[in-house]
Structures are given as C-alpha cells and as structure tokens.
C-alpha positions as CSV (number, residue, x, y, z in Angstrom):
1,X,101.5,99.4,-32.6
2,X,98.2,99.4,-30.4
3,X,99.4,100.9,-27.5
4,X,99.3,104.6,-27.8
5,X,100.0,105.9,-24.6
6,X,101.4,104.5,-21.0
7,X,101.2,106.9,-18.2
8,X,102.2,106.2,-14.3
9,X,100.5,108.4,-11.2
10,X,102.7,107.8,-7.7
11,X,100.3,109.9,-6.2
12,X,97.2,108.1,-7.5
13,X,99.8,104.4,-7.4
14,X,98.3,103.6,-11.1
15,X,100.0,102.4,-13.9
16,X,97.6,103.3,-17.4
17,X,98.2,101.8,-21.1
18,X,96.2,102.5,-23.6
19,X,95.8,100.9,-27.1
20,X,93.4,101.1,-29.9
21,X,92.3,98.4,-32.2
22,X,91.1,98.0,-35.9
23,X,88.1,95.8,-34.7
24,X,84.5,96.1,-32.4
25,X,85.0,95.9,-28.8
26,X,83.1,92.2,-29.0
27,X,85.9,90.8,-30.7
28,X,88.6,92.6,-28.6
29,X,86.3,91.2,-25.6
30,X,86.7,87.7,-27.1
31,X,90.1,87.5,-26.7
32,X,90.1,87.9,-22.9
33,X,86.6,85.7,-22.4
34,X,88.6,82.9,-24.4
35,X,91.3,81.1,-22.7
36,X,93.0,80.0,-26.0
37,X,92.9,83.3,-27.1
38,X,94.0,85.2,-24.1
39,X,97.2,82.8,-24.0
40,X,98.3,84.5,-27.5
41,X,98.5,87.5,-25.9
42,X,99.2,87.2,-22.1
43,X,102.7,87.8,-21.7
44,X,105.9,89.1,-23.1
45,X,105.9,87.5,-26.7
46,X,109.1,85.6,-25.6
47,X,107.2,84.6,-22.3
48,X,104.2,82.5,-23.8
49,X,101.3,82.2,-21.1
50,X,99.5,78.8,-20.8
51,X,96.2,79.6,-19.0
52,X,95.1,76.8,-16.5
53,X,91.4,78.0,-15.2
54,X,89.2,80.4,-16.9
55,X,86.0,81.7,-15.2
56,X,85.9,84.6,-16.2
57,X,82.5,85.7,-13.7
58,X,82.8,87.8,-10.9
59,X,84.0,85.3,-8.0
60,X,85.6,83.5,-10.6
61,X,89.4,83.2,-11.2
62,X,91.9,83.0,-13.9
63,X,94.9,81.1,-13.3
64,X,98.0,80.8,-15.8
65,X,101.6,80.6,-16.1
66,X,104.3,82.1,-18.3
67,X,107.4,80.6,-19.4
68,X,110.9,81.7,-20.0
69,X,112.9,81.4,-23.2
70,X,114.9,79.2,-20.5
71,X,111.9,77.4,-19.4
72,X,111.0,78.9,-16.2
73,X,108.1,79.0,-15.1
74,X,106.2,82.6,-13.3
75,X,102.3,81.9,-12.4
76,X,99.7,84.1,-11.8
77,X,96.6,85.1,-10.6
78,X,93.2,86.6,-11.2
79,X,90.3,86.9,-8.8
80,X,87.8,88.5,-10.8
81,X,85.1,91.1,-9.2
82,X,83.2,92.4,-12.3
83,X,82.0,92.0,-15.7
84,X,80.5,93.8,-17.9
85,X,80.7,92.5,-21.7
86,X,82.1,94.0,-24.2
87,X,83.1,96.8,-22.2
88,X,84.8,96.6,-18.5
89,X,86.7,94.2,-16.5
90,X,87.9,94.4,-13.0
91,X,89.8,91.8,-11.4
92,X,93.0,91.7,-8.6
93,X,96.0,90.1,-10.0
94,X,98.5,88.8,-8.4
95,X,102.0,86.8,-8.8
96,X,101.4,83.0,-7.5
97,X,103.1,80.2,-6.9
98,X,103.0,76.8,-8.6
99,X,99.9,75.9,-6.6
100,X,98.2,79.0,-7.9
101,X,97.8,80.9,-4.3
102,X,98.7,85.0,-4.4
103,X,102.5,85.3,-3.6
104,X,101.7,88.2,-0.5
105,X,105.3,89.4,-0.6
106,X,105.0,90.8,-4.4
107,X,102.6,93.6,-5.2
108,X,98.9,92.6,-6.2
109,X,96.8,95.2,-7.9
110,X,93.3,96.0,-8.9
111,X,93.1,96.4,-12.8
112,X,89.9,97.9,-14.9
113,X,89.9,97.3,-18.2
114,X,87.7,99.7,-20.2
115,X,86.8,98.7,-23.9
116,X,85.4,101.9,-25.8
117,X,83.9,101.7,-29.6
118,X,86.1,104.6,-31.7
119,X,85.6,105.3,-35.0
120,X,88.7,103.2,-35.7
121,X,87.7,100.5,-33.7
122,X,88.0,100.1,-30.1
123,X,89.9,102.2,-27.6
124,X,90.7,99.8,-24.3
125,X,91.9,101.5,-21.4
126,X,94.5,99.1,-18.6
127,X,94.5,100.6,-15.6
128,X,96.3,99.0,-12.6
129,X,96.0,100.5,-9.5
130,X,98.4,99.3,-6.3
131,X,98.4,99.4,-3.0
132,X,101.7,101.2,-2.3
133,X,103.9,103.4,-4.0
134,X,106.7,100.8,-3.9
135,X,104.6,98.4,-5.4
136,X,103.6,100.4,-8.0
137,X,107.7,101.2,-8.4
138,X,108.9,97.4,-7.7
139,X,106.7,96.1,-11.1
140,X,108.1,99.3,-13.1
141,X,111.8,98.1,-12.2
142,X,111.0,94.7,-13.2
143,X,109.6,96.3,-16.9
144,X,105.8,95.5,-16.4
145,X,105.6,98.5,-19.2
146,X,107.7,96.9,-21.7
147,X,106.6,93.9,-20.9
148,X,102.7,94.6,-21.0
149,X,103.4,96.9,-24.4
150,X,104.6,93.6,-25.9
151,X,101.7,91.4,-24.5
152,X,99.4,93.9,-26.0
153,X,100.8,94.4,-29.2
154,X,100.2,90.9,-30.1
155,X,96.6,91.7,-30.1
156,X,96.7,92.7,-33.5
157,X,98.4,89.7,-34.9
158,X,95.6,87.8,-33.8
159,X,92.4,90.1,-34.9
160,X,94.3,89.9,-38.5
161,X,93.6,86.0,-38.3
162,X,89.9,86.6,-37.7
C-alpha cells in the first residue's frame, strides 16, 4: 500500500497523506500531467473519474467528473497556480457542478503536492490546506481519507504496467 501515513492539523486546517512509490518521480509526475492516466487514479476505485480539460499550467484548469457505482455523477475542479516538474504542484480544488463552476457552498482547498526521489523511489507528499476548520471537518465526515487512500493506492497498479 503507497500510502504510509495520513495526518490532519485543526489548528493548521490541513489534511496530509503521504505515499511512496517503487518508481522516479518523472514517471509518478506523468501520471498527473496525463489526463488518461490521471483518470486511473483520480477517485475512489469504485468512483472512476473521466477528466474533461487538462491544462495542467499555472492559469490552467483541470476539470473531471466521478461516477457512482449507481451512476451519479460528482464533478470537480482544479485551478492550477504552479508547476514545477517532476516535483511540486499547487492547485485549488473544488467540488463543481455539471457546468464545471466551483460549488461555493462546499469547501475548496489549496493542495501542494511534493514529489521527492527516495532510495525506494519517490516519496509524494498531499497536502490540502482549507479555509476553515469546518471545512477541513465536513470532507473528513464525508471520508475524503478513505476515499483519497483508495485513489492513491491505485497508483501502483498502473506504474506495474509501465
């Protein structure tokens, strides 16, 4: 399992997973710069994410959605505000609705992710930081942990294919 540790700071309003990888930060990189890729592993594995737009530049956004076992459909959002391949990201993300705009009434955050070279591989670093402490508590009760430890662990699945 690539996630090794998941912490949350109510004082700080961040929300930190980390996982390691068997593979170079480039090719972990890869995976988010690639919108076929990233819609492997965005998501709950039974909540496959189609991604719509990909620009991943700062300015640029990323739009996708994620659908149900029923067939629901939960969009999203990322407005991105800095890249630095192979190793930091830092975009807001935000739930949207089906026309793609940030839903305002459900907690945005700001999210730096750090890929590290380790001598197993790479070390990436999610950190989401909110702007309230019931934010940061509304997206634990709906299981953003479990849900983003599943997302995540299907990172490995993929580096096995090459």
């Amino acid at each position: 399992m690539p996630v090794i540790d998941t912490t949350h700071d109510e004082e700080n309003l961040t929300l930190t997973l980390v996982a390691e990888f068997a593979a170079p930060p480039q090719r972990v990189w890869e995976i988010y710069a690639d919108p076929r890729q990233l819609e492997k592993i965005w998501g709950p594995p039974t909540y496959p994410a189609t991604v719509v737009d990909h620009s991943l530049t700062p300015g640029g956004r990323v739009t996708y959605f994620m659908t149900s076992p029923e067939g629901e459909k939960f969009c999203g959002l990322w407005e991105i505000s800095s890249v630095e391949e192979p190793s930091r990201l830092v975009f807001r993300d935000y739930f949207a609705d089906e026309d793609f705009n940030a839903v305002e009434s459900m907690p945005g955050s700001t999210n730096t992710y750090t890929f590290a070279e380790v001598a197993a591989g790479t070390r990436v670093t999610y950190e989401s930081t909110f702007e309230s402490l019931d934010g940061l508590k509304t997206v634990l009760e709906m299981g953003v942990v479990e849900g983003s430890t599943g997302a995540i662990n299907q990172i490995d699945e993929l580096l096995a294919k090459g």
